[in-house]
C-alpha positions as YAML, in Angstrom:
chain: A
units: angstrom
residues:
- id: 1
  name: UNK
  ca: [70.19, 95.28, 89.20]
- id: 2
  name: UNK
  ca: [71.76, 96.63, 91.98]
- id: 3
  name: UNK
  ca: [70.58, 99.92, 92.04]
- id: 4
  name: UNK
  ca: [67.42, 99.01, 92.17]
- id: 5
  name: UNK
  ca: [67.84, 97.53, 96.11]
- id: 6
  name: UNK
  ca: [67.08, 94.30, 95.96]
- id: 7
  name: UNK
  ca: [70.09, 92.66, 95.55]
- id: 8
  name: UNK
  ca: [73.71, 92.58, 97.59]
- id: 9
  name: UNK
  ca: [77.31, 92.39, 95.85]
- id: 10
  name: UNK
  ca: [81.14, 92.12, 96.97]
- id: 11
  name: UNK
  ca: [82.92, 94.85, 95.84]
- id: 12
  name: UNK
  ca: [86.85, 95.95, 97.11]
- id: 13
  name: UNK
  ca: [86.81, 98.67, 99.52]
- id: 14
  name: UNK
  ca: [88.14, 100.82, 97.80]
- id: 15
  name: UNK
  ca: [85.25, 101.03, 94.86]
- id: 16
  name: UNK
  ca: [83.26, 101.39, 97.72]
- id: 17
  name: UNK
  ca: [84.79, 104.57, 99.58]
- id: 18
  name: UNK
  ca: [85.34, 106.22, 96.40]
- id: 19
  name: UNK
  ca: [81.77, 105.64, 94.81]
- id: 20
  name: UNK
  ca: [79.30, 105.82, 97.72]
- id: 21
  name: UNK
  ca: [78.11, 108.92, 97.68]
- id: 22
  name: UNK
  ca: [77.56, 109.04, 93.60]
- id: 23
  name: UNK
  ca: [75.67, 105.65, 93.62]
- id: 24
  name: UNK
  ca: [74.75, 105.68, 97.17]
- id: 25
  name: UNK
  ca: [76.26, 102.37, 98.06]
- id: 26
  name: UNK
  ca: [76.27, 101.65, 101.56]
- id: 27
  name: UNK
  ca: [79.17, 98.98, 103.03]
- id: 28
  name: UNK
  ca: [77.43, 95.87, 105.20]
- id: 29
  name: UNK
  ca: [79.69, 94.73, 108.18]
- id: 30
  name: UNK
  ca: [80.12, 91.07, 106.87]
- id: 31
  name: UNK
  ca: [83.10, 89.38, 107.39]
- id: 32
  name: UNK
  ca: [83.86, 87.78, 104.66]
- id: 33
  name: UNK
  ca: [86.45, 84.63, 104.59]
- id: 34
  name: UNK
  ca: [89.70, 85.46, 103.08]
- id: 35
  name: UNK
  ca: [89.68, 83.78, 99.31]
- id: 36
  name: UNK
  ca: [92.87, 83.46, 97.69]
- id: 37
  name: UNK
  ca: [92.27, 83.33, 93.64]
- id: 38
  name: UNK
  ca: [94.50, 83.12, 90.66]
- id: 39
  name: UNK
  ca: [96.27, 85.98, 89.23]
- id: 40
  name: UNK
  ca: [97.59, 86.04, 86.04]
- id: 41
  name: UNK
  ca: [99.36, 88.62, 83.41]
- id: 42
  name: UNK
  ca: [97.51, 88.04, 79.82]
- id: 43
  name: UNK
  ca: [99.62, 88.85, 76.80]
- id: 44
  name: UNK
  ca: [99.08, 88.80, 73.20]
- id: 45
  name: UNK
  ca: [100.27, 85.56, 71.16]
- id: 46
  name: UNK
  ca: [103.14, 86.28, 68.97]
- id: 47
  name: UNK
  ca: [103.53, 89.93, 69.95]
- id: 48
  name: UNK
  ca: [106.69, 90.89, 72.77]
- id: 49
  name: UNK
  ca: [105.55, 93.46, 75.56]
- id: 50
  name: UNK
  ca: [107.16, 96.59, 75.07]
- id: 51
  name: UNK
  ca: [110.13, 97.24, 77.68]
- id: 52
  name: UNK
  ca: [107.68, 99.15, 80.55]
- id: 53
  name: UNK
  ca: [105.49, 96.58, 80.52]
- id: 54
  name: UNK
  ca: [108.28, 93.44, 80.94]
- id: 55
  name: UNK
  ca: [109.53, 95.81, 83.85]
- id: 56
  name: UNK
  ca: [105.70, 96.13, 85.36]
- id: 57
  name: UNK
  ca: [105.72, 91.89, 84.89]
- id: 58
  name: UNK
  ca: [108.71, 91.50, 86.40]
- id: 59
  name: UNK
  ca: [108.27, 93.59, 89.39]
- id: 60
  name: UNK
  ca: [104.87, 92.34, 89.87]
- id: 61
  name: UNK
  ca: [106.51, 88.71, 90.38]
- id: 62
  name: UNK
  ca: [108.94, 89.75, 92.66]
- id: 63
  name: UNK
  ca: [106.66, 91.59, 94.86]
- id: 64
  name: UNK
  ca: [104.92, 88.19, 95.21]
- id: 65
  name: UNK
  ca: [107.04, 85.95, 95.18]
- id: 66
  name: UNK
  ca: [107.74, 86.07, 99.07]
- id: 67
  name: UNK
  ca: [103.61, 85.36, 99.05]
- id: 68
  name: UNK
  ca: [103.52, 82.83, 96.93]
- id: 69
  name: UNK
  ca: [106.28, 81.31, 99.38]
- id: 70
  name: UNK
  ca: [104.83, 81.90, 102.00]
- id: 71
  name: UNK
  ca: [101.52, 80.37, 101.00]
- id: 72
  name: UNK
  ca: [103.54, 76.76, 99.78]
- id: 73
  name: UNK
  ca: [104.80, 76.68, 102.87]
- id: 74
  name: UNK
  ca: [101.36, 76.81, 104.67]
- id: 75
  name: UNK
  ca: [100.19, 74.01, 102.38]
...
């Protein structure tokens, strides 16, 4: 629906830079307010993650951790 013109979407930056020439997207200068959203890690029931994947987890958490802090402090 998109590509036909008639319609608008919110897509990251970077889809944008890296896809507008081949689907001639053109960025809008809207300012957008900053939305903070859950993130999550989704594993399979019953099943461990192999050892690279508990390290990805784990430094996943600690590289937010000082934003998820930060953000309980705000509150």
């Amino acid at each position: 629906m998109l590509w036909t013109g008639a319609y608008v979407t919110v897509l990251p930056r970077s889809v944008v830079q890296l896809s507008a020439d081949r689907f001639s997207l053109k960025a809008l200068p809207i300012k957008l307010p900053k939305h903070d959203f859950p993130l999550g890690v989704v594993t399979l029931k019953n099943r461990m993650p192999n050892p690279v994947v508990q390290l990805f987890i784990n430094y996943v958490r600690e590289g937010l951790r000082p934003m998820v802090l930060a953000q309980r402090a705000r509150r």
